[in-house]
VEXKE-174199 format. One record per atom (N, C-alpha, C, CB): x, y, z; residue number from 1. Coordinates in nm, 4 decimals. Glycine has a CB too. Example, Ala and Ser with C-alpha at 12.3 -4.5 7.8 and 13.67 -1.06 7.14 Angstrom:
VEXKE-174199
        x        y        z nulum
   1.3190  -0.5690   0.7800     1
   1.2300  -0.4500   0.7800     1
   1.3200  -0.3300   0.7800     1
   1.1308  -0.4473   0.9046     1
   1.2850  -0.2250   0.7080     2
   1.3670  -0.1060   0.7140     2
   1.2900   0.0030   0.7870     2
   1.4084  -0.0598   0.5725     2
END
This chain:
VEXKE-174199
        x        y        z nulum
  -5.0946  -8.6953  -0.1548     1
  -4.9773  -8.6236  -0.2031     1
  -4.8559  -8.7152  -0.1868     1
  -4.9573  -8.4881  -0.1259     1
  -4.7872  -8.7394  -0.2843     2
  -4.6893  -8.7787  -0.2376     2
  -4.5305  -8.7379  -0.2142     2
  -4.7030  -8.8528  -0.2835     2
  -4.4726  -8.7867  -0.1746     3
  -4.3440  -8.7807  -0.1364     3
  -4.2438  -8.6278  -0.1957     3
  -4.2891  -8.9268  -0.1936     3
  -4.2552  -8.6716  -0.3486     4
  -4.1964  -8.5922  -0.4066     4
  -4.2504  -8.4232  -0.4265     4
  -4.1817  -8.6636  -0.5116     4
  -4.3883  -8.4074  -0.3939     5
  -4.4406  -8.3155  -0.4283     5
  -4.4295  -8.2726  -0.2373     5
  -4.5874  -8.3424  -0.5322     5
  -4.4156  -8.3041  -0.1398     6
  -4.3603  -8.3154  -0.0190     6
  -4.2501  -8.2298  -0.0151     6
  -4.3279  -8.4445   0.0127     6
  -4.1697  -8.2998  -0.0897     7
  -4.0074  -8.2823  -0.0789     7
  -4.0212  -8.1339  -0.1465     7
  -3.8915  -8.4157  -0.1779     7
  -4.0771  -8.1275  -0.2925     8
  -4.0764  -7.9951  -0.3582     8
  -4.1129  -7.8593  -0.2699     8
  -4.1764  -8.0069  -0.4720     8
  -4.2157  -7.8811  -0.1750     9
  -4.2759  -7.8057  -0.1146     9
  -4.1597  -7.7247   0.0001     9
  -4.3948  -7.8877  -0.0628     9
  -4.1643  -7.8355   0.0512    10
  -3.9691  -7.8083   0.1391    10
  -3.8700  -7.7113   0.0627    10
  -3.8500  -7.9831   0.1357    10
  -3.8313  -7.7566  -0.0793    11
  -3.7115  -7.6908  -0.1147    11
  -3.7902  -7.5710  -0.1792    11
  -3.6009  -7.7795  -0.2139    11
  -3.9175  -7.5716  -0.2291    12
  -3.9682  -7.4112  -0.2618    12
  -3.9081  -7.3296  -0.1347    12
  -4.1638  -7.3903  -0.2689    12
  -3.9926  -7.3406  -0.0212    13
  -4.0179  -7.2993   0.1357    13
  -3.8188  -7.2325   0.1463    13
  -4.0816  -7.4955   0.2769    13
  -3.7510  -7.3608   0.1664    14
  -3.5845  -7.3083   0.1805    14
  -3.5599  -7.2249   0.0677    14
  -3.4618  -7.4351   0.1761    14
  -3.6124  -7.2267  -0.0419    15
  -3.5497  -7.1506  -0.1520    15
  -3.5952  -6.9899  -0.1116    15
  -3.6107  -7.2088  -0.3152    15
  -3.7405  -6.9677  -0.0711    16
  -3.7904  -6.8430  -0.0596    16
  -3.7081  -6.8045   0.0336    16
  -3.9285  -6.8257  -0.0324    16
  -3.7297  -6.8390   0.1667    17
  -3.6262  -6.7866   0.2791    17
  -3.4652  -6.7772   0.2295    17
  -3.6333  -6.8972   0.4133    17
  -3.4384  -6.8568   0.1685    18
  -3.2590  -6.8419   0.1221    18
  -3.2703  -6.6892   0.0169    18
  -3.1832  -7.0289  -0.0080    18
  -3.3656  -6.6400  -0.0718    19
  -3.3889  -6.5273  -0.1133    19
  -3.4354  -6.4303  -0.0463    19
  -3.4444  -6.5360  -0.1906    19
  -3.4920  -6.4217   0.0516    20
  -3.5558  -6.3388   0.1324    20
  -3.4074  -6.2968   0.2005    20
  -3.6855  -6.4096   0.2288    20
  -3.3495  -6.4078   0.2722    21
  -3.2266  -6.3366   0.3548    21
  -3.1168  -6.2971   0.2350    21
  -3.1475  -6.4561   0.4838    21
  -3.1134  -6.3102   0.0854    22
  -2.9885  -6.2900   0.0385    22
  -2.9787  -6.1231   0.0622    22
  -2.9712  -6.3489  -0.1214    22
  -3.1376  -6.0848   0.0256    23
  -3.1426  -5.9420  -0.0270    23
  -3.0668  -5.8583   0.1295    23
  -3.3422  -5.8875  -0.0759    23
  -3.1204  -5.9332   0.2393    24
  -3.0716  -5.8569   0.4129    24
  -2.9548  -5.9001   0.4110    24
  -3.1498  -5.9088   0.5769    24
  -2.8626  -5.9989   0.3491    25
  -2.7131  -6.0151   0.3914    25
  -2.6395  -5.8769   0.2870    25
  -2.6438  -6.2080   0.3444    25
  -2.6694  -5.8158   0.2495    26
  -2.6130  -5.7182   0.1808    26
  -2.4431  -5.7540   0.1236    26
  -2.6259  -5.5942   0.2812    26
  -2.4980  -5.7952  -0.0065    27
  -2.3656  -5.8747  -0.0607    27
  -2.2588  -5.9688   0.0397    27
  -2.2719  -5.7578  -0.1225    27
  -2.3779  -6.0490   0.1359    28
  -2.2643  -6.1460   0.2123    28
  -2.1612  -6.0735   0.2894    28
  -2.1796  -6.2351   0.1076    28
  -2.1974  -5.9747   0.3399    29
  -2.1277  -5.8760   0.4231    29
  -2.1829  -5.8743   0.5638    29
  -2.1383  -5.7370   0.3618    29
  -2.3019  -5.9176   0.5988    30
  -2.3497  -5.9506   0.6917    30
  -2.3904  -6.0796   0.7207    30
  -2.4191  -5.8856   0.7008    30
  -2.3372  -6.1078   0.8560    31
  -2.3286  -6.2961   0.8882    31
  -2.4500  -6.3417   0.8769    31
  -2.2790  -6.3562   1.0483    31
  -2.5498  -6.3512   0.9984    32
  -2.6435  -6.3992   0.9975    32
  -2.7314  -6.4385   0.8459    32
  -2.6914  -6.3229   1.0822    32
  -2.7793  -6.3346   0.7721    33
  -2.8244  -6.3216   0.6866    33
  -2.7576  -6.4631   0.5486    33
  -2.8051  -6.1681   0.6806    33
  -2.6094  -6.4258   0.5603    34
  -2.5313  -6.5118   0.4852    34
  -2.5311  -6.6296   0.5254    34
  -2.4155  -6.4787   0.4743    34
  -2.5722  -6.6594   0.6553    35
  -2.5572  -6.7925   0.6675    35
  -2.6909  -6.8405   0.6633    35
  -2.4831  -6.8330   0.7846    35
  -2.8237  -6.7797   0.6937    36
  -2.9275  -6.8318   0.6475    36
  -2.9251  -6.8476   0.4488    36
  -3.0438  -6.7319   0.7184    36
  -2.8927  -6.7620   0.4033    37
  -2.8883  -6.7783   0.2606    37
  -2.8173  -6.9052   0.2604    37
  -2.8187  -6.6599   0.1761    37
  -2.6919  -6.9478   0.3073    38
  -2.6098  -7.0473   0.2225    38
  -2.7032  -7.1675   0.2413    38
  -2.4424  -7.0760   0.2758    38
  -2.7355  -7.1820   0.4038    39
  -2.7794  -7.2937   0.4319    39
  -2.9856  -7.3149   0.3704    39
  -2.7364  -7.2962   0.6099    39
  -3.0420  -7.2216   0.3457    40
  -3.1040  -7.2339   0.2861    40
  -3.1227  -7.2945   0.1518    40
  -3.1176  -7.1661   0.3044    40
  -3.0507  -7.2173   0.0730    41
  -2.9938  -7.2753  -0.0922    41
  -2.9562  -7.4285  -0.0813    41
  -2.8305  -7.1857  -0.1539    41
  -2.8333  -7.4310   0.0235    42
  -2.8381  -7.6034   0.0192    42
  -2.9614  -7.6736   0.0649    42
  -2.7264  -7.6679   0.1139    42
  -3.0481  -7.6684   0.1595    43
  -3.1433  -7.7266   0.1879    43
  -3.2481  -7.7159   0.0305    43
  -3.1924  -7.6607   0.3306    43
  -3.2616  -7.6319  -0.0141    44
  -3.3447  -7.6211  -0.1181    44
  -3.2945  -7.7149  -0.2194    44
  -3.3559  -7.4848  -0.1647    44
  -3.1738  -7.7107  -0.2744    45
  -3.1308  -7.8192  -0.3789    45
  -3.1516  -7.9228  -0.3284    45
  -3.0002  -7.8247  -0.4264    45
  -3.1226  -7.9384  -0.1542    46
  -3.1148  -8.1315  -0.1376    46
  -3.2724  -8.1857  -0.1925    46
  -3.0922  -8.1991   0.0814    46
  -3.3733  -8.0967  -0.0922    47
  -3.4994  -8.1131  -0.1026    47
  -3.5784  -8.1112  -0.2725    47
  -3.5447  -8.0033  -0.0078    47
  -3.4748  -8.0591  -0.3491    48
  -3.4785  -8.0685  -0.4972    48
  -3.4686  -8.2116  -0.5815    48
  -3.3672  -7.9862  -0.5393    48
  -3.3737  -8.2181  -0.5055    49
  -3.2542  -8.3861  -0.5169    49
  -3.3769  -8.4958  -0.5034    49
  -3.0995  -8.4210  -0.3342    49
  -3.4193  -8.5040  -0.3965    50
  -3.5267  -8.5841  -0.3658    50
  -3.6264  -8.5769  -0.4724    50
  -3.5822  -8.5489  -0.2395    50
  -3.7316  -8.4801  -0.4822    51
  -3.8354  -8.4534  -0.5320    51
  -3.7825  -8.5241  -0.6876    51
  -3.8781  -8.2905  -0.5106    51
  -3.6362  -8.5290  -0.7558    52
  -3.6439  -8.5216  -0.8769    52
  -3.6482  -8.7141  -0.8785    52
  -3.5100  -8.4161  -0.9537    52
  -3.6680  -8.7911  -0.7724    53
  -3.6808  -8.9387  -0.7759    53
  -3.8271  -8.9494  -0.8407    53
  -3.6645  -9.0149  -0.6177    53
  -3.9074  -8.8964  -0.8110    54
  -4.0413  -8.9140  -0.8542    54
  -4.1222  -8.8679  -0.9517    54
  -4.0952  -8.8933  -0.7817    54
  -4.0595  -8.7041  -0.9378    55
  -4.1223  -8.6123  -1.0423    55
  -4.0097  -8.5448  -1.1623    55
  -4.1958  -8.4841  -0.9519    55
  -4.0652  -8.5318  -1.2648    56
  -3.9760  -8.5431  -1.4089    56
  -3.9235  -8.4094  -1.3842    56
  -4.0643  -8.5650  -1.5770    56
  -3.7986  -8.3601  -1.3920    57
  -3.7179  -8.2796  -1.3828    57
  -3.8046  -8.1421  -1.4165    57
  -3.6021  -8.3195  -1.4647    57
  -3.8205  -8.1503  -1.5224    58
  -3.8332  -8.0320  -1.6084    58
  -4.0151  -7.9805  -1.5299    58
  -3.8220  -8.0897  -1.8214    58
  -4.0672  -8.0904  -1.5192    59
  -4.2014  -8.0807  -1.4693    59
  -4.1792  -8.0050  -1.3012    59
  -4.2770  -8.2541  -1.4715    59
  -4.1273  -8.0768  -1.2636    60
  -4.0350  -8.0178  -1.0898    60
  -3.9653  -7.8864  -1.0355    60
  -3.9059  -8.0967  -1.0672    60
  -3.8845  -7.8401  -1.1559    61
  -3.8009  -7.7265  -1.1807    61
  -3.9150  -7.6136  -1.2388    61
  -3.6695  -7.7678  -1.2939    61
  -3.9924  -7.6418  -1.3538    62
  -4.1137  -7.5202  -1.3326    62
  -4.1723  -7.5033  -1.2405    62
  -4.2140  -7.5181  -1.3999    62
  -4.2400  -7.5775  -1.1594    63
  -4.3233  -7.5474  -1.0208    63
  -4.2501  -7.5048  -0.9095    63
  -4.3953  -7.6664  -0.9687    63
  -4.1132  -7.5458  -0.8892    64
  -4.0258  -7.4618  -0.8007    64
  -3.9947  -7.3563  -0.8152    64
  -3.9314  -7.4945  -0.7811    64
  -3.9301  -7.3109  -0.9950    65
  -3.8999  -7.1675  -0.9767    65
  -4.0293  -7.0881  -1.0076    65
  -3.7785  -7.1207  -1.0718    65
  -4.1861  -7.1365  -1.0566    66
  -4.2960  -7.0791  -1.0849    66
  -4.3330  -6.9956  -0.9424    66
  -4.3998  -7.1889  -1.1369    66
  -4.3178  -7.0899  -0.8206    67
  -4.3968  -7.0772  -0.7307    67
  -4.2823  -6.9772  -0.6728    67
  -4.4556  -7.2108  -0.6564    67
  -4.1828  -6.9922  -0.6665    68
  -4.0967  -6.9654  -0.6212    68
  -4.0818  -6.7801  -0.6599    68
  -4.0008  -7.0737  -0.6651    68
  -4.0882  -6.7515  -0.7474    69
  -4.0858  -6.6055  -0.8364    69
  -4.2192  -6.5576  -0.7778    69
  -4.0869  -6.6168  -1.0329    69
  -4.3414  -6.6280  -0.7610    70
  -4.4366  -6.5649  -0.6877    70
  -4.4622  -6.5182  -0.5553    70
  -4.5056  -6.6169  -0.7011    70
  -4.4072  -6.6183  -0.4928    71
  -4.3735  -6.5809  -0.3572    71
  -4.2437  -6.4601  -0.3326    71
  -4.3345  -6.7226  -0.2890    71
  -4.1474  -6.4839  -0.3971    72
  -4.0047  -6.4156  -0.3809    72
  -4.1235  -6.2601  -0.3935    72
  -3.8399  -6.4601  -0.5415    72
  -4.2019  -6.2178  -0.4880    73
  -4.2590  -6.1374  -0.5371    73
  -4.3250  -6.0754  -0.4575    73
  -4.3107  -6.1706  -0.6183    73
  -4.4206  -6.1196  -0.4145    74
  -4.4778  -6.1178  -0.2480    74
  -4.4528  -6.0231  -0.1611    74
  -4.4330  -6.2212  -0.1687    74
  -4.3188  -6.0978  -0.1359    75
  -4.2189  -6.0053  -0.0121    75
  -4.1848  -5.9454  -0.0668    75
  -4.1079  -6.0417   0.0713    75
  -4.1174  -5.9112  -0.1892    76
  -4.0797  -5.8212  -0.2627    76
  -4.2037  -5.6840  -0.1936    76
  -4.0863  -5.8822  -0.4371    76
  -4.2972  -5.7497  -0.2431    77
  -4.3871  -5.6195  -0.2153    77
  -4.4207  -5.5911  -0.0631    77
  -4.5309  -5.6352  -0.2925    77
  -4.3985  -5.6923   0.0084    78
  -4.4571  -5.6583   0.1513    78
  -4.3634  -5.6038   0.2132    78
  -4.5079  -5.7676   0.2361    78
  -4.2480  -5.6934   0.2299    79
  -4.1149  -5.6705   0.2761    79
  -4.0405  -5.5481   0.2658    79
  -4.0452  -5.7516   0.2228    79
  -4.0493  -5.5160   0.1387    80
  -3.9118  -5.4253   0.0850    80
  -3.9891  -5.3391  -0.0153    80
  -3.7658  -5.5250  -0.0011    80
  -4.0999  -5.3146  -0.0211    81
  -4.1668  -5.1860  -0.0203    81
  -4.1600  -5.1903  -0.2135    81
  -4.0637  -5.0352   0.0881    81
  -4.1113  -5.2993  -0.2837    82
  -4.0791  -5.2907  -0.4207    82
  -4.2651  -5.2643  -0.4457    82
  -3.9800  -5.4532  -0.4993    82
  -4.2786  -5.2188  -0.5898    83
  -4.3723  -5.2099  -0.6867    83
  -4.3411  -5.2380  -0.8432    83
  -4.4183  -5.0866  -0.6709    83
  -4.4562  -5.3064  -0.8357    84
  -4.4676  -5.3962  -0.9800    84
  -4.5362  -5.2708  -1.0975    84
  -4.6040  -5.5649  -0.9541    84
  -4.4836  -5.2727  -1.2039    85
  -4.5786  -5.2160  -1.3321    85
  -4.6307  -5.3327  -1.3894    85
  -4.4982  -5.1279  -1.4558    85
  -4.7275  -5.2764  -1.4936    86
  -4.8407  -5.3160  -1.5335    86
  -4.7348  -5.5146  -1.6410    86
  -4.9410  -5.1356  -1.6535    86
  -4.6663  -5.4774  -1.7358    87
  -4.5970  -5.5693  -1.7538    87
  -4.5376  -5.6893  -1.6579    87
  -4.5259  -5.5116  -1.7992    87
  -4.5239  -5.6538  -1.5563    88
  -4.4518  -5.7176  -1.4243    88
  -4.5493  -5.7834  -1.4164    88
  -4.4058  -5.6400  -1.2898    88
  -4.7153  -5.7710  -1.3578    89
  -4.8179  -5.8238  -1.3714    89
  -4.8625  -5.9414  -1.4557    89
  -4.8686  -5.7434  -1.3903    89
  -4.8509  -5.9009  -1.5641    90
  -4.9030  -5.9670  -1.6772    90
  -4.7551  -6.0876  -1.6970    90
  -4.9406  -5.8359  -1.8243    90
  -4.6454  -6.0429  -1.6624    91
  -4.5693  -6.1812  -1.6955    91
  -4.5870  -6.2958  -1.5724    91
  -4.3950  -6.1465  -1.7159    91
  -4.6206  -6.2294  -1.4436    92
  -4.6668  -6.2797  -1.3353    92
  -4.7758  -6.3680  -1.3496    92
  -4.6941  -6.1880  -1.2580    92
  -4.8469  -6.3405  -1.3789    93
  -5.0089  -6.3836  -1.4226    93
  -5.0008  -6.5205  -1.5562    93
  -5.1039  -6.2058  -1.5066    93
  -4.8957  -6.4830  -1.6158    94
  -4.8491  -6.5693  -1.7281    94
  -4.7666  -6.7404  -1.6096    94
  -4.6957  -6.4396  -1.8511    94
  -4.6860  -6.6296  -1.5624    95
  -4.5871  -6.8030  -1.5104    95
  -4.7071  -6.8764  -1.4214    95
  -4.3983  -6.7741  -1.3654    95
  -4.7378  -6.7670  -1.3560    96
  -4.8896  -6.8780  -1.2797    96
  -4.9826  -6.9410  -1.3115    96
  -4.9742  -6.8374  -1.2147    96
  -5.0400  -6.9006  -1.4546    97
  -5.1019  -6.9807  -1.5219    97
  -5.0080  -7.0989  -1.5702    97
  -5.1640  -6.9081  -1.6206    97
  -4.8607  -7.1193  -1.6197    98
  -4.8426  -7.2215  -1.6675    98
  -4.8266  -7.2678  -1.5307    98
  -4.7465  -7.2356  -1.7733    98
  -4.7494  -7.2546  -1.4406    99
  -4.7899  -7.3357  -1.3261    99
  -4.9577  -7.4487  -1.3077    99
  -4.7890  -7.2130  -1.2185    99
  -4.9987  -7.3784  -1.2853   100
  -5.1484  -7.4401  -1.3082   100
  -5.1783  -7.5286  -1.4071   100
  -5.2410  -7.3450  -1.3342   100
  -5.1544  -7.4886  -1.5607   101
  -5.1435  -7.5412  -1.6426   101
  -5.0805  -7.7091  -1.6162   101
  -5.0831  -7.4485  -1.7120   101
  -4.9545  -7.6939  -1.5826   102
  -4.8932  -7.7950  -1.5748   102
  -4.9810  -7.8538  -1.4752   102
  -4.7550  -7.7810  -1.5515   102
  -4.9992  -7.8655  -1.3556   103
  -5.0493  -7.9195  -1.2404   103
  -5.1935  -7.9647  -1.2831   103
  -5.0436  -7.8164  -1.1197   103
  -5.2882  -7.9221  -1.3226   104
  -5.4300  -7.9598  -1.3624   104
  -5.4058  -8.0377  -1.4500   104
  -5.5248  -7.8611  -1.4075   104
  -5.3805  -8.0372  -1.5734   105
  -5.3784  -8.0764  -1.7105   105
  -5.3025  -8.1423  -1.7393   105
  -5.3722  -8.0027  -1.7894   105
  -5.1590  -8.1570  -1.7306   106
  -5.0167  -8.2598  -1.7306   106
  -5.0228  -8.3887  -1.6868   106
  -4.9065  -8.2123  -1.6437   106
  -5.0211  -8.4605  -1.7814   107
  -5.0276  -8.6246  -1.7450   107
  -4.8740  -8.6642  -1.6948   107
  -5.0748  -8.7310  -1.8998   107
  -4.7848  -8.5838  -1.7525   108
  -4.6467  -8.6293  -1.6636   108
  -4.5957  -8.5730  -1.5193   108
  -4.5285  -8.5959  -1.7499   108
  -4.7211  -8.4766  -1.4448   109
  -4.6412  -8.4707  -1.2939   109
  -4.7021  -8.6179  -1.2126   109
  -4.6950  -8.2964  -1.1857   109
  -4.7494  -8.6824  -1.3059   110
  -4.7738  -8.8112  -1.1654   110
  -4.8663  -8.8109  -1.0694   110
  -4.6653  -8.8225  -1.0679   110
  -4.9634  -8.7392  -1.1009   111
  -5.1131  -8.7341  -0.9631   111
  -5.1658  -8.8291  -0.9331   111
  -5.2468  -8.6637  -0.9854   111
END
């Protein structure tokens, strides 16, 4: 693995947690919460910053926000008690396949 797919993994990871606490800072009205969000988000772009030395933007930016919407989704459901309909599913099932897509099959992420 290298570096960049390293780095991506990092700023997914800060990005989920920087979403996870936005929803508990309740419009930035509560500290803690707000300050894990801010400093999350920045850690996620730096760790973005990096990853985009190696891996092609556009190729980098789908697998972050792919993975990223799945996980956020997750907790959505574990966390905070949300439920998905049948559409919710199926567009779910869609970004994860191109995820995959890209990663198996894509001669431009660089494996």
């Amino acid at each position: 693995m290298s570096n960049g797919y390293l780095y991506l993994g990092i700023a997914i990871i800060c990005e989920v947690i920087a979403t996870s606490a936005l929803k508990y800072s309740e419009g930035f009205t509560r500290l803690l919460p707000s300050i894990v969000t801010a400093t999350g988000y920045a850690l996620a772009f730096y760790f973005l910053s990096l990853t985009l030395k190696t891996i092609p933007v556009g190729i980098a930016y789908a697998i972050w926000s792919g993975i990223g919407v799945i996980a956020i989704t997750i907790i959505g459901l574990i966390a905070f008690g949300q439920k998905l309909d049948t559409p919710a599913v199926i567009g779910l099932a869609l970004i994860t396949a191109g995820v995959l897509v890209i990663n198996v099959m894509s001669k431009t992420t660089g494996h």
